[in-house]
DSSP file (Angstrom, degrees, kcal/mol; ACC not computed):
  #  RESIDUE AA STRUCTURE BP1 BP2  ACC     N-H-->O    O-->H-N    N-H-->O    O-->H-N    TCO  KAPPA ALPHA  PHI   PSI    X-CA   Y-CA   Z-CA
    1    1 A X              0   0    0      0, 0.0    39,-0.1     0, 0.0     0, 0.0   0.000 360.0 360.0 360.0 145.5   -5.7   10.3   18.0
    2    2 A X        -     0   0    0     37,-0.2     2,-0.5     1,-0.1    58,-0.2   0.344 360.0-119.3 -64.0-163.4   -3.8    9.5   15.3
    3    3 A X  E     -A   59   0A   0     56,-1.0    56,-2.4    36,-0.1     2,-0.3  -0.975  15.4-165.4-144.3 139.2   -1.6   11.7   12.9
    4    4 A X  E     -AB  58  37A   0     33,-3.0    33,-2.3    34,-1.0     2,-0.5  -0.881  15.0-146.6-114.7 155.0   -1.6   12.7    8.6
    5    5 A X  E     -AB  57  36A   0     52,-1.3    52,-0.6    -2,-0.3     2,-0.5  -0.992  15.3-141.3-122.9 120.0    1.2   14.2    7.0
    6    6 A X  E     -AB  56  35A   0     29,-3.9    29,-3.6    -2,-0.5     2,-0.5  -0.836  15.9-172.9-122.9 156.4    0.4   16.5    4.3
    7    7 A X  E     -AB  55  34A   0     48,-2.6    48,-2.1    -2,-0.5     2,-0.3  -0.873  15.9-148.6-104.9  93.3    2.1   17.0    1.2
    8    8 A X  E     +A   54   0A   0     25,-0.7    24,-1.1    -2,-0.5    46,-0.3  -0.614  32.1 160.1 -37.8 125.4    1.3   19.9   -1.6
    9    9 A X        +     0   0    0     44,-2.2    45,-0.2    -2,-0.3    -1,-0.2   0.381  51.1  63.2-118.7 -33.5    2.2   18.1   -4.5
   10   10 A X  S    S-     0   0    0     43,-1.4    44,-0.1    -3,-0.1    -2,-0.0   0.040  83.4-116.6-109.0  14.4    0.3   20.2   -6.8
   11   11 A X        -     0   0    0     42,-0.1    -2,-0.1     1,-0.1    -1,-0.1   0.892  24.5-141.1 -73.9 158.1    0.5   23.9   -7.8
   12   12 A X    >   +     0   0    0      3,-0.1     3,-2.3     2,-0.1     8,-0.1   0.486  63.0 131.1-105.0  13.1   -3.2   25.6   -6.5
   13   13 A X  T 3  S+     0   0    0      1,-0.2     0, 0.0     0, 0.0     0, 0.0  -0.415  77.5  14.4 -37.4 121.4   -2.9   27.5   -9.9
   14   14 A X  T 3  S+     0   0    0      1,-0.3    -1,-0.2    -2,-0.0     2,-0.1   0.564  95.4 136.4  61.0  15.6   -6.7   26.9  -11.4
   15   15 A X    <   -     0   0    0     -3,-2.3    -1,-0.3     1,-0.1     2,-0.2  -0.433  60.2-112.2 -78.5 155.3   -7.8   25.8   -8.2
   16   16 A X     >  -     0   0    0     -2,-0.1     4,-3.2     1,-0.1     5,-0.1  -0.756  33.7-106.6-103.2 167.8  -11.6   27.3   -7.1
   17   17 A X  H  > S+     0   0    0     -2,-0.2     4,-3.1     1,-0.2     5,-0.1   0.805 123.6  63.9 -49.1 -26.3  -11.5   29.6   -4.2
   18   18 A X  H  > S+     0   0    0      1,-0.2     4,-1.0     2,-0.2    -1,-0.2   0.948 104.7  47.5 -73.0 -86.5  -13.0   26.8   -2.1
   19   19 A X  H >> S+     0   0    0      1,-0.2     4,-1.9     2,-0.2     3,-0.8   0.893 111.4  49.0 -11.2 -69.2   -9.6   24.6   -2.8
   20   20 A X  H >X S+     0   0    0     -4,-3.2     4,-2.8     1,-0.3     3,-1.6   0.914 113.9  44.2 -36.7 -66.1   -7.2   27.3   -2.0
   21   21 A X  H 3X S+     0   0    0     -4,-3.1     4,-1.1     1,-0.3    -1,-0.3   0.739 107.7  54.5 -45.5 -31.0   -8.8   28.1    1.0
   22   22 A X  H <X S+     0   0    0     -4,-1.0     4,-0.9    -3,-0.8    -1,-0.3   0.548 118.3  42.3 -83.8 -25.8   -9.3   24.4    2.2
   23   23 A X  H << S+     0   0    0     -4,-1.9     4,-0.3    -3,-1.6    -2,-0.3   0.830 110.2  54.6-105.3 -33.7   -5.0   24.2    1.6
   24   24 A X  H  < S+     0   0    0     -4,-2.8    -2,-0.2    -5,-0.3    -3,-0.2   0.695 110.9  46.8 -46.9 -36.9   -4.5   27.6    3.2
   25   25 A X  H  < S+     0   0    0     -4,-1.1    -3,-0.2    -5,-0.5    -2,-0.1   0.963 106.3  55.3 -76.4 -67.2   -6.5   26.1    6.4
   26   26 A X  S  < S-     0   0    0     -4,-0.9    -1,-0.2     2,-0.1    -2,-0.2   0.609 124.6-111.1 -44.2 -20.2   -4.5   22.7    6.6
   27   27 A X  S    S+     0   0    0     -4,-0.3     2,-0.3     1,-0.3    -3,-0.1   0.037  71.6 137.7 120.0 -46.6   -1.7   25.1    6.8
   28   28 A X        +     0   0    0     -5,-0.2    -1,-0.3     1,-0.1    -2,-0.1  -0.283  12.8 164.8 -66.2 128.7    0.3   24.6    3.2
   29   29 A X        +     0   0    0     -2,-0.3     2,-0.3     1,-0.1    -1,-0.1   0.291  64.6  27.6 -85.4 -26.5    1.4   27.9    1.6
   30   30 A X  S >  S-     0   0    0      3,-0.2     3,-3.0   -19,-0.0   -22,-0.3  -0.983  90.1 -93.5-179.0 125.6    3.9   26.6   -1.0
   31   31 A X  T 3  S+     0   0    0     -2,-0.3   -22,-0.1     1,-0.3     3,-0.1  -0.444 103.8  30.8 -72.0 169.7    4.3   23.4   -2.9
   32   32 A X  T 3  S+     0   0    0    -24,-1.1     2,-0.7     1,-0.1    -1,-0.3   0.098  92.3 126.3  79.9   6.9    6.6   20.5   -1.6
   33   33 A X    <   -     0   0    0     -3,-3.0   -25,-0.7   -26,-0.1     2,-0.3  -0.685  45.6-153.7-112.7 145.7    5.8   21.5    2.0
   34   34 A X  E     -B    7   0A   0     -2,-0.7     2,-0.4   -27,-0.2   -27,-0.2  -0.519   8.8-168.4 -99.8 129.3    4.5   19.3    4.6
   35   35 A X  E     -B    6   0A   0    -29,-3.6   -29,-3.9    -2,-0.3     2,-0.4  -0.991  21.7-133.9-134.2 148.0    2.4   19.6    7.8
   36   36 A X  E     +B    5   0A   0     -2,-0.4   -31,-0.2   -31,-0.2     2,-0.2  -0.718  38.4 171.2 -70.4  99.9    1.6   17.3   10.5
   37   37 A X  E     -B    4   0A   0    -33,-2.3   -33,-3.0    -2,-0.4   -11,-0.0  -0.750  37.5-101.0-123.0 156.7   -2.5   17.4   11.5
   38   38 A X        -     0   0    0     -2,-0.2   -34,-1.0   -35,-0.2    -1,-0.2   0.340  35.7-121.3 -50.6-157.7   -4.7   15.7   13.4
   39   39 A X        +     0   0    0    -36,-0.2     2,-0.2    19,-0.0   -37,-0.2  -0.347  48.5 154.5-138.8  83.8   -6.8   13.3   11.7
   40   40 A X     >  -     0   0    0    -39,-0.1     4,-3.3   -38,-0.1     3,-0.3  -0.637  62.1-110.6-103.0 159.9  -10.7   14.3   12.2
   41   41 A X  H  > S+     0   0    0      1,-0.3     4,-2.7    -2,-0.2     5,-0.4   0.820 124.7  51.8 -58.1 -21.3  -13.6   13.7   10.4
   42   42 A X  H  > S+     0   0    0      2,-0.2     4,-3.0     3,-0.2     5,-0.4   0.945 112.0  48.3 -89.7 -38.4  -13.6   17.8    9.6
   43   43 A X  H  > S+     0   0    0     -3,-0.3     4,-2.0     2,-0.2     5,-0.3   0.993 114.6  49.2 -62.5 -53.4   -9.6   17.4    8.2
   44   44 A X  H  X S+     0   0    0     -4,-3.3     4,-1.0     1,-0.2     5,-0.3   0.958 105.3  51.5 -43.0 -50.0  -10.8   14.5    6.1
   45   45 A X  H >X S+     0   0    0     -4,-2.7     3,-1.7    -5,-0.3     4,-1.4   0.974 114.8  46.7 -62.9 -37.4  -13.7   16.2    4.6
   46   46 A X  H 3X S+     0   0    0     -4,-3.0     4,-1.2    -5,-0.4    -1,-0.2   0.975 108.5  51.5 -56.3 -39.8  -11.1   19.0    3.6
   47   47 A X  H 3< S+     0   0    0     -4,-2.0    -1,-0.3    -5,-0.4    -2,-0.2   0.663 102.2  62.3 -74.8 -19.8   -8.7   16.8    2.3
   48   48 A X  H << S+     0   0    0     -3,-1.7     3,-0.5    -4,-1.0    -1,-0.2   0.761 109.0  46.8 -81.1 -27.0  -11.7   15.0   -0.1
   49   49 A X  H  < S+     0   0    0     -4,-1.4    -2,-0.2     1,-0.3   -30,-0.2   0.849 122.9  29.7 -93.2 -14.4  -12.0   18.4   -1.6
   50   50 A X  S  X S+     0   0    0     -4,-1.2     4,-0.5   -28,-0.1    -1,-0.3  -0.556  82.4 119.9-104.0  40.7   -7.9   19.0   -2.2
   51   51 A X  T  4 S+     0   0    0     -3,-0.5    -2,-0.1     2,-0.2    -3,-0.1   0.672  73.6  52.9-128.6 -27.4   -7.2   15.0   -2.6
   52   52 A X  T  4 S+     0   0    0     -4,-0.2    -1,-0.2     1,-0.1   -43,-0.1   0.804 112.7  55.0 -74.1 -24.5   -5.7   15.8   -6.5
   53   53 A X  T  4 S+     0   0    0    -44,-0.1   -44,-2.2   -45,-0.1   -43,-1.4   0.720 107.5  22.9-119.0  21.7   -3.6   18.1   -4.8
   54   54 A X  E  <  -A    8   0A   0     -4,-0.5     2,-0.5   -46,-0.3   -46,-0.2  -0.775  65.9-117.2-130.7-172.7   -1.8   16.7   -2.2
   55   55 A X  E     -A    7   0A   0    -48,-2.1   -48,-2.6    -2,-0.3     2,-0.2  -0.981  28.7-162.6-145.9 147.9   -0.4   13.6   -1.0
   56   56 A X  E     +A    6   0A   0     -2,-0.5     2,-0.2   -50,-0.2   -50,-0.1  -0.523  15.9 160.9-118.2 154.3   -1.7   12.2    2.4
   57   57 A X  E     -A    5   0A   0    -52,-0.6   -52,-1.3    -2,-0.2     2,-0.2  -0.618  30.4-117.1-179.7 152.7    0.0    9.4    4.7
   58   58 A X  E     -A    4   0A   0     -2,-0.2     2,-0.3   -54,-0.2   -54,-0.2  -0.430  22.6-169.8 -88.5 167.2   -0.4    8.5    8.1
   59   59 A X  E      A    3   0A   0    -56,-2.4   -56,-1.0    -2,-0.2    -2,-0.0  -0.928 360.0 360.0 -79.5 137.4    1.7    8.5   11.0
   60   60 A X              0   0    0     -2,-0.3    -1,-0.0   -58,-0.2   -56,-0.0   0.811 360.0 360.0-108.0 360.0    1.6    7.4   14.1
């Protein structure tokens, strides 16, 4: 399966708990830093709800 690399881009300052948590899950902690994920229908839906605050691109 393929691979996304994601990027915090965004502070999660004014974020709802539902954001944080959904960037806490994917793994990011701390803006600028990037993690390497699967790319499944349940990481997509997370990533639709964080999508202002990161920046996605795939890999293969």
């Amino acid at each position: 399966m393929a691979k996304i690399k994601i990027t915090q881009v965004r502070s999660k300052i004014g974020a709802t708990k539902r954001q944080i948590a959904n960037l806490r899950t994917l793994g990011l902690r701390r803006m600028h830093q990037t993690v390497e994920v699967e790319k499944t229908p349940e990481v997509e839906g997370q990533l639709a709800k964080i999508r202002h605050l990161v920046e996605v691109e795939e890999t293969k």
